[in-house]
C-alpha positions as CSV (number, residue, x, y, z in Angstrom):
1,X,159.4,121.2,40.8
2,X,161.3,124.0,39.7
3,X,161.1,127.9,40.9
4,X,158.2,128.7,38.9
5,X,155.6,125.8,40.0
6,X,152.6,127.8,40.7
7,X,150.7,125.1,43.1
8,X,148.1,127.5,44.6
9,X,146.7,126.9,40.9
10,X,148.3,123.8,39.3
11,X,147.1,121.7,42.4
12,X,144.0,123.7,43.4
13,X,140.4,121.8,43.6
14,X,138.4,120.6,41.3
15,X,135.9,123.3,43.1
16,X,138.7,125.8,43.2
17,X,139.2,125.5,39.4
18,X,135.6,125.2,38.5
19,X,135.1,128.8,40.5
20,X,137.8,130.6,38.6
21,X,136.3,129.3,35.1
22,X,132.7,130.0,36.0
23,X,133.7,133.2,36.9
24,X,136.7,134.1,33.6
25,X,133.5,132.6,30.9
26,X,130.4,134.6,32.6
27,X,132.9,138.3,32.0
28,X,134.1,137.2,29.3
29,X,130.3,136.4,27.5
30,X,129.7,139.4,29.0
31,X,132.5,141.2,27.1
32,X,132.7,139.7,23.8
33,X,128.7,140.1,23.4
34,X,129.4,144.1,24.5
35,X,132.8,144.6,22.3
36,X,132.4,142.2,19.0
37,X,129.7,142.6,16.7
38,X,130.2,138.9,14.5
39,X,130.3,137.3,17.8
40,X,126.9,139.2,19.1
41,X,125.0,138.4,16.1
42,X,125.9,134.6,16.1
43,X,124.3,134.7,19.9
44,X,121.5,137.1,18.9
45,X,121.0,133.8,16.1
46,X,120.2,131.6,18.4
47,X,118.5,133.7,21.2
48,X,121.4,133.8,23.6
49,X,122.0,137.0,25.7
50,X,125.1,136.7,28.1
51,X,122.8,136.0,30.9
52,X,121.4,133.0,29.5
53,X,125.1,131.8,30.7
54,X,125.6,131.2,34.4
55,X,128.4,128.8,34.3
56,X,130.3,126.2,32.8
57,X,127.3,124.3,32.9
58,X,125.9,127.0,30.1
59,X,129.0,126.4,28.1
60,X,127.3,123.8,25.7
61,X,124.7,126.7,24.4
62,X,127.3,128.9,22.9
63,X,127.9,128.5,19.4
64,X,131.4,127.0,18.2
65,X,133.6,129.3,16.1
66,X,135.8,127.6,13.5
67,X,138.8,128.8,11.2
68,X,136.4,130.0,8.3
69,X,134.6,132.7,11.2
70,X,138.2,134.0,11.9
71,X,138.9,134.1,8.2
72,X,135.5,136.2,7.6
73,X,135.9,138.6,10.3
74,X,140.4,138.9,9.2
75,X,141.8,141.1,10.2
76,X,139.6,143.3,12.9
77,X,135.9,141.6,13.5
78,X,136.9,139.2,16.4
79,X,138.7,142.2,18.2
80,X,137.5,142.7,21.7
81,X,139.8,145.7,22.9
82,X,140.6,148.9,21.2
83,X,143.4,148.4,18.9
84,X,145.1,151.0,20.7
85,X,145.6,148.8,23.9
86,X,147.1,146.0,21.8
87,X,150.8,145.7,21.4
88,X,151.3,142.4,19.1
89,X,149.6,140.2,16.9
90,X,151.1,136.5,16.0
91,X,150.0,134.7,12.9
92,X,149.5,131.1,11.1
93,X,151.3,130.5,7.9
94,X,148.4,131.4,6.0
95,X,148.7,128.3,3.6
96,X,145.4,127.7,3.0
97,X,142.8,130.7,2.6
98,X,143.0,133.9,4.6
99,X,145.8,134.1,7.8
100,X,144.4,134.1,10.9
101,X,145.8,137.0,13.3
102,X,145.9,137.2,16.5
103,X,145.7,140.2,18.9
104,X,147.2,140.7,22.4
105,X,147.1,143.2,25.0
106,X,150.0,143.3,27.4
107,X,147.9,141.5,30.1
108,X,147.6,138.4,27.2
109,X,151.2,138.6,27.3
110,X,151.7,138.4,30.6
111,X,149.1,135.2,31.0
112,X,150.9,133.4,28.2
113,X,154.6,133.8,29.1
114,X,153.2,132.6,32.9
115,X,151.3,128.8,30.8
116,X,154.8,128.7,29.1
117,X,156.9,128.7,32.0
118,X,155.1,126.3,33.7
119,X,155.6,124.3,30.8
120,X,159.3,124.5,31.3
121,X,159.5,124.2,34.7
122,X,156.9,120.8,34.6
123,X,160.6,119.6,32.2
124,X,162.4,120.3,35.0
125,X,163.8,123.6,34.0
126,X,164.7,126.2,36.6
127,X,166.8,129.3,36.6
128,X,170.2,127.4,36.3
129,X,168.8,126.2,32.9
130,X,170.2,126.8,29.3
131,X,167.1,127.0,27.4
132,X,167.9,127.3,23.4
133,X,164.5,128.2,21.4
134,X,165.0,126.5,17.9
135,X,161.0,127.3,17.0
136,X,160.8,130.4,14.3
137,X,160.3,133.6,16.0
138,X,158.5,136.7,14.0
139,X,154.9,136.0,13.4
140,X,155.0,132.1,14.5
141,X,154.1,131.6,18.0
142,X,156.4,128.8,18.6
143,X,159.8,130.7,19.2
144,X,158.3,133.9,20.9
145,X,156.2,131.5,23.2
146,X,158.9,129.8,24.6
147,X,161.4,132.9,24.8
148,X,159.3,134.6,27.0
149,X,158.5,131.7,29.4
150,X,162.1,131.2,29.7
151,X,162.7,134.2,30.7
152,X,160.1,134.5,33.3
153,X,161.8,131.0,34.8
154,X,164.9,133.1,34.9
155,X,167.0,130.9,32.3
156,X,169.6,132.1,29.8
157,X,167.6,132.0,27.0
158,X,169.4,131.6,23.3
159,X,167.0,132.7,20.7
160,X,168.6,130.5,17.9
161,X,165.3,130.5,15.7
162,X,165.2,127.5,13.2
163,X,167.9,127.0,10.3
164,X,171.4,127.2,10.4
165,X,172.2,123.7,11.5
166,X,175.5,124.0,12.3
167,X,175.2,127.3,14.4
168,X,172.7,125.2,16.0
169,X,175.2,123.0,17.2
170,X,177.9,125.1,18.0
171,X,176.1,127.4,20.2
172,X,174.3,124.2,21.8
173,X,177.5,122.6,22.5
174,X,179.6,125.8,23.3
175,X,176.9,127.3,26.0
176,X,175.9,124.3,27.3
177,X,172.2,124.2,26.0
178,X,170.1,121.9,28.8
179,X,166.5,122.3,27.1
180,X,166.1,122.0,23.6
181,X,163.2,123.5,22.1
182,X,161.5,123.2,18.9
183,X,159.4,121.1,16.5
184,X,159.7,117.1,16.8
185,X,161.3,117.1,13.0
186,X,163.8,119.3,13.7
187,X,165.1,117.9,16.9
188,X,165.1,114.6,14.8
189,X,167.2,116.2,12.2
190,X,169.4,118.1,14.9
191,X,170.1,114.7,16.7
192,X,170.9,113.1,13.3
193,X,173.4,116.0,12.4
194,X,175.0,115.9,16.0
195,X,175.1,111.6,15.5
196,X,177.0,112.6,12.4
197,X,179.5,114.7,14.0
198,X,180.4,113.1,16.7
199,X,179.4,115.5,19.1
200,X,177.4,113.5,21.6
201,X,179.3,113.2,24.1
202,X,179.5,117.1,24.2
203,X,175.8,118.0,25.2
204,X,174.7,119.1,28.0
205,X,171.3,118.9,27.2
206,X,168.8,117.1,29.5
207,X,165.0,118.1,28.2
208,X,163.5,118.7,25.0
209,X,160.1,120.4,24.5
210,X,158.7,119.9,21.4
211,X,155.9,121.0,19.5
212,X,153.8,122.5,16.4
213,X,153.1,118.8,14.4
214,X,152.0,116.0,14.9
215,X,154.4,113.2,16.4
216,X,154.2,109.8,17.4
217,X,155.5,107.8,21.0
218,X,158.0,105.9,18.7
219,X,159.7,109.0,17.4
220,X,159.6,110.4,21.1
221,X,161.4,107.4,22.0
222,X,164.0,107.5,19.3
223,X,165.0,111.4,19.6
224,X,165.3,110.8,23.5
225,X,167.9,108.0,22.4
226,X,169.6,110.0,19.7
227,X,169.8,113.2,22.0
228,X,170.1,111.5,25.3
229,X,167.1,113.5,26.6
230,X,163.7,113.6,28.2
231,X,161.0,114.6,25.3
232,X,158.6,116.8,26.4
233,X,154.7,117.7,24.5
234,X,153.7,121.1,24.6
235,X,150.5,121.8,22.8
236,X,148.6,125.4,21.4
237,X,147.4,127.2,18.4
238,X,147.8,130.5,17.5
239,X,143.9,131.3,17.6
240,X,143.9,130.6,21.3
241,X,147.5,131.6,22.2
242,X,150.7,129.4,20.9
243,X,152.2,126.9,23.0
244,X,151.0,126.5,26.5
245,X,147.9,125.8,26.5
246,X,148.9,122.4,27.7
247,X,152.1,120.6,28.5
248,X,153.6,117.5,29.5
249,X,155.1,117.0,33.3
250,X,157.7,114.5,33.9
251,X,154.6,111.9,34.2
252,X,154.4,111.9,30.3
253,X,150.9,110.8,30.9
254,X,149.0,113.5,29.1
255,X,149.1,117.0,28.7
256,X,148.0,119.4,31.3
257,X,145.4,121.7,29.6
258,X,146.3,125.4,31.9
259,X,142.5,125.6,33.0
260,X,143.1,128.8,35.0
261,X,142.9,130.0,31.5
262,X,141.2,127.9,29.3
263,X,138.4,125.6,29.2
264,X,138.5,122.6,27.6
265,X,135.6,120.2,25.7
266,X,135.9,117.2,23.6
267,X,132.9,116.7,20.9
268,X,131.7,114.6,18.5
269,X,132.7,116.1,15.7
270,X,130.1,114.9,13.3
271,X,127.1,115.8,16.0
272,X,128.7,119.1,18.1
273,X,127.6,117.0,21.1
274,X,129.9,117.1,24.1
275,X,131.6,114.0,25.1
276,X,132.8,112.8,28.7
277,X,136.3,112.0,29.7
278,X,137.8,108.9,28.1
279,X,135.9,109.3,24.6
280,X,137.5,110.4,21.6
281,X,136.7,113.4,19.8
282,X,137.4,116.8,18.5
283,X,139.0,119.2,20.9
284,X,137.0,122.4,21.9
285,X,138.9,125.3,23.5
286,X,137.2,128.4,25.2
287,X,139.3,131.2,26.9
288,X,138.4,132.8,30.3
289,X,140.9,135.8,30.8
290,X,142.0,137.1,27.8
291,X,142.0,140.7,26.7
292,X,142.1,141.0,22.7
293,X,141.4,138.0,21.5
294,X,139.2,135.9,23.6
295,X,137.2,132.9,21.7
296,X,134.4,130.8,22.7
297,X,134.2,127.0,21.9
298,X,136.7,127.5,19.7
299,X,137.2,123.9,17.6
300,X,140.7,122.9,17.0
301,X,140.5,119.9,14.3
302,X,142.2,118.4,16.8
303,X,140.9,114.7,17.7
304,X,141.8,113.6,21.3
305,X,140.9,112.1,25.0
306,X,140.2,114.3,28.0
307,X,141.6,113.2,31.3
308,X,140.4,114.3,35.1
309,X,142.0,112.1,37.0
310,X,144.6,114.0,39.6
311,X,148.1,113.2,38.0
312,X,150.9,111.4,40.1
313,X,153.0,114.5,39.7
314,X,150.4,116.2,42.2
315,X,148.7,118.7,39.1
316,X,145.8,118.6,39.3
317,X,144.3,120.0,35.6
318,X,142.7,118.3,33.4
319,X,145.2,116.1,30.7
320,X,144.7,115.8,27.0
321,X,146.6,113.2,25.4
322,X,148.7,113.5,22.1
323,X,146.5,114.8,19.1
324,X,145.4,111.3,17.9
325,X,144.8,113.2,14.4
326,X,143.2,115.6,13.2
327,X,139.5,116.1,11.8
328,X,140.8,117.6,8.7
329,X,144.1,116.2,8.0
330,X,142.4,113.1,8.1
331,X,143.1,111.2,4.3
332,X,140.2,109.0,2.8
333,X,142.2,106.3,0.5
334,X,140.1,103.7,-0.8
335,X,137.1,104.7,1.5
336,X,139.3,104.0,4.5
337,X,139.9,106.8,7.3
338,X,143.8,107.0,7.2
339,X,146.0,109.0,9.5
340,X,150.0,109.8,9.1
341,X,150.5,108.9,12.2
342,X,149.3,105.7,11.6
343,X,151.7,105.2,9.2
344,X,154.8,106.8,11.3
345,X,154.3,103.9,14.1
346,X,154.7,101.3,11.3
347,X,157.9,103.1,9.7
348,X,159.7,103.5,13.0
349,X,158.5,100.2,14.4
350,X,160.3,98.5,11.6
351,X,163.5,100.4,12.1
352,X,163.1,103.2,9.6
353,X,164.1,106.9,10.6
354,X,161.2,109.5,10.7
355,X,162.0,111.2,7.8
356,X,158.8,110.0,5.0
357,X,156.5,111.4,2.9
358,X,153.0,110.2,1.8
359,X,152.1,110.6,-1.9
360,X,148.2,110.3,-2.2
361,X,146.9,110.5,-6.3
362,X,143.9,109.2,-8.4
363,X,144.5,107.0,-11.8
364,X,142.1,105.8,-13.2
365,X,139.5,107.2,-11.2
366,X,141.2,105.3,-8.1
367,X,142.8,106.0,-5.4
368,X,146.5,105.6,-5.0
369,X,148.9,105.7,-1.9
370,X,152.4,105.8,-2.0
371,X,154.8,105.8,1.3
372,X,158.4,107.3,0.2
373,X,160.9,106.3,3.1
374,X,164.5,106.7,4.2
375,X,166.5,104.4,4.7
376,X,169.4,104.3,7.1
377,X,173.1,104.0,5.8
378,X,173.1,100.7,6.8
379,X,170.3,99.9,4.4
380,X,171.8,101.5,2.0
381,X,174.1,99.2,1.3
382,X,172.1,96.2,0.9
383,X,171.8,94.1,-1.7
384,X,168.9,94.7,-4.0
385,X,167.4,91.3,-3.4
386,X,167.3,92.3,0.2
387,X,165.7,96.1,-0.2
388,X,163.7,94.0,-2.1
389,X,162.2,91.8,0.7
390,X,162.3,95.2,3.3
391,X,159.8,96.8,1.1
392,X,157.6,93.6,0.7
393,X,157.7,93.6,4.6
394,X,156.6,97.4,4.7
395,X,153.9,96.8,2.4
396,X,152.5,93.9,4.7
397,X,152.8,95.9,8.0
398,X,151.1,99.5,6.4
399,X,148.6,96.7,5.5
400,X,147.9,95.3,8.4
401,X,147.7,99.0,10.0
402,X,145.8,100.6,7.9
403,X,143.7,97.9,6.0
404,X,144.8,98.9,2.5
405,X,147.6,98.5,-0.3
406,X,150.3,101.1,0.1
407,X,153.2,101.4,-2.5
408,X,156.6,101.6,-0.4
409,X,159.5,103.2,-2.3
410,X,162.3,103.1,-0.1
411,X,164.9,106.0,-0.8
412,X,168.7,106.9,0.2
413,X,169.7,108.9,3.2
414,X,168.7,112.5,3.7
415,X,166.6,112.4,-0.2
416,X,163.4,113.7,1.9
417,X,163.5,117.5,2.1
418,X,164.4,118.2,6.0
419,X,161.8,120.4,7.6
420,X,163.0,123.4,9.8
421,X,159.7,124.6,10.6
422,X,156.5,122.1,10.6
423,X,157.3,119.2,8.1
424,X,155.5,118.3,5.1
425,X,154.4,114.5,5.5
426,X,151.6,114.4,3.2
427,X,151.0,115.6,-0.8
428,X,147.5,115.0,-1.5
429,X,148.0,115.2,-5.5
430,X,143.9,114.8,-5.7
431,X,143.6,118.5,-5.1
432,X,144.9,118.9,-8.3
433,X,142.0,117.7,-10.5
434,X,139.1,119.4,-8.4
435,X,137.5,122.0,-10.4
């Protein structure tokens, strides 16, 4: 499984793992009741005192912490070392409200480079492997993430950093890239411009690992197609670490959540109750061993399934499967729960590439929805009469999917803004009129 397969941990016991987090979430209680103030007086709240937690059987009486608790205590209140024995922070885009920064000591480092080699190894990667990083690097976690677990591996590492398409390719083609990593959209976009080209037949590559949105089995199946690759999922956050927290083996039967360093819950997300393995529901995170920035049933917005079942590649962690959504990002059209993803099955199901955008408004004091989509060239030059009868067949299928009228404008090639970083699938034009 590669030279980095770490099976003293990846294939320990269920008793061996439950041991190491009983032990990584009574310190770390310990220490973030001792060394953060916000987090001490949400446990003196509720009566807590770290001893009150034994094990992970204790986990359920912590309180959660959410994005708005890491946007009150910005920049310092969730700090659990002395600045002075940090040496980086990472941040989200900040796109909504305050950013959320992140602190790590050198130990953090260390712990995350080790979940994102595993993660590249799991794809197959050794030290004979081209691994070319086309996440952002600076304060996004993606490209730093994977640079670092690369080199641990023992790779040749190009840190390409998103943009620049055709420097992309050159370097991909010209160093013999094997593992391609970035987000889904762009490795969509990147086999679409190499299709264009006719540069194919000059990849090397044999693995991609993508991350940082949301994207469906269809599109998996279509970029493994247009590349000639194996699609990888690697999942994180920036609040808990970046990517590696939990990554795809060559199973593609889940993701395996790194529970050496994390522990993982699924809850109702209505209710806060904690669900068993095989229900659906919002995905809790807790870290064990980290320095700076260590959080406690952290929720993610992240809706999912929780797997314990020993894998067939011989890991035994726990799998998550694909986000199935997300609490937040969830669109109410009509009264109906919709999700994009829902809507991206439909589109490349039909034949359409993954390149939409979903326009959601209100006239009339109604809700509208509106599904903008590429065509292909081919479609391009059909006759109106017959782009005519493709978007009454759309219409039918989003129906049938979702349970409600959608408006489908179908558009020419490459109209839809390509995304670099994390695409933009939905405009929620409601906002707008809020007060």
């Amino acid at each position: 499984m590669g030279n980095y397969f770490q099976p003293e941990i990846e294939t320990a016991s269920r008793e061996k793992l439950t041991e190491i987090q009983n032990k990584g979430l009574v310190e770390t209680v310990k220490r973030v009741y001792e060394n953060v103030p916000y987090y001490k007086k949400k446990m003196d709240d509720l009566g807590l005192k770290p001893d009150d937690i034994q094990s992970i059987d204790d986990l359920h009486k912590l309180p959660f912490l959410t994005k708005d608790d890491l946007r009150e205590a910005y920049p310092y209140g969730l700090l659990a070392e002395p600045l002075e024995n940090c040496v980086r922070i990472q941040s989200t885009s900040g796109t909504t409200g305050r950013r959320v920064v992140a602190f790590y000591t050198q130990h953090d480092l260390d712990l995350w480079s080790d979940c994102t080699a595993r993660a590249i190894v799991a794809a197959g990667g050794t030290k004979e492997d081209v691994v070319h990083v086309s996440y952002g690097y600076g304060l996004f976690t993606g490209g730093p993430g994977l640079n670092d677990g690369s080199h641990k591996v023992g790779c040749l590492t190009l840190p390409m950093s998103s943009g620049n398409t055709d420097r992309q390719i050159q370097f991909m083609t010209d160093l013999g890239s094997t593992i391609l990593c970035c987000t889904p959209s762009y490795a969509a976009y990147l086999g679409e411009s190499i299709t264009e080209k006719g540069l194919k037949d000059k990849l090397k590559l044999k693995a991609g690992i993508f991350g940082a949105e949301a994207w469906t089995e269809e599109m998996r199946h279509d970029i493994e197609q247009t590349l000639g690759i194996k699609a990888f999922d690697i999942y994180g956050l920036t609040e808990i670490s970046g990517p590696g927290v939990s990554f795809e083996c060559e199973e593609q039967a889940g993701m395996h959540i790194n529970e050496d360093h994390f522990i993982a819950e699924v809850i109702n997300p209505d209710t806060g109750e904690v669900l068993g393995d095989g229900e659906k529901g919002e995905l809790v995170f807790t870290s064990i061993d980290k320095e700076a920035f260590p959080l406690l049933r952290y929720r993610t917005k992240d809706i999912c399934i929780l797997n314990h079942t020993k894998c067939s590649c011989g890991r035994t962690h726990v799998r998550m499967t694909k986000p199935l959504g997300r609490s937040d990002d969830m669109l109410i059209v009509k009264g109906v729960n919709v999700f994009p993803s829902q809507i991206e099955t439909v589109l490349l199901n039909d034949g359409y590439p993954a390149n939409y955008q979903i326009v959601v408004d209100r006239v009339n004091n109604g809700d509208t929805i509106e599904v903008k989509v590429e065509m292909t060239p081919e479609m391009f030059t059909d006759e109106l009469s017959v782009m005519t009868q493709r978007e009454k067949a759309l219409v039918a299928d989003l129906k049938a999917m979702l349970g409600i009228y959608a408006k489908v404008t179908l558009v020419a090639p490459k109209s839809i803004t390509r995304s670099e970083g994390k695409a933009q699938r939905v405009i929620d034009k409601r906002n707008l009129y809020q007060g």
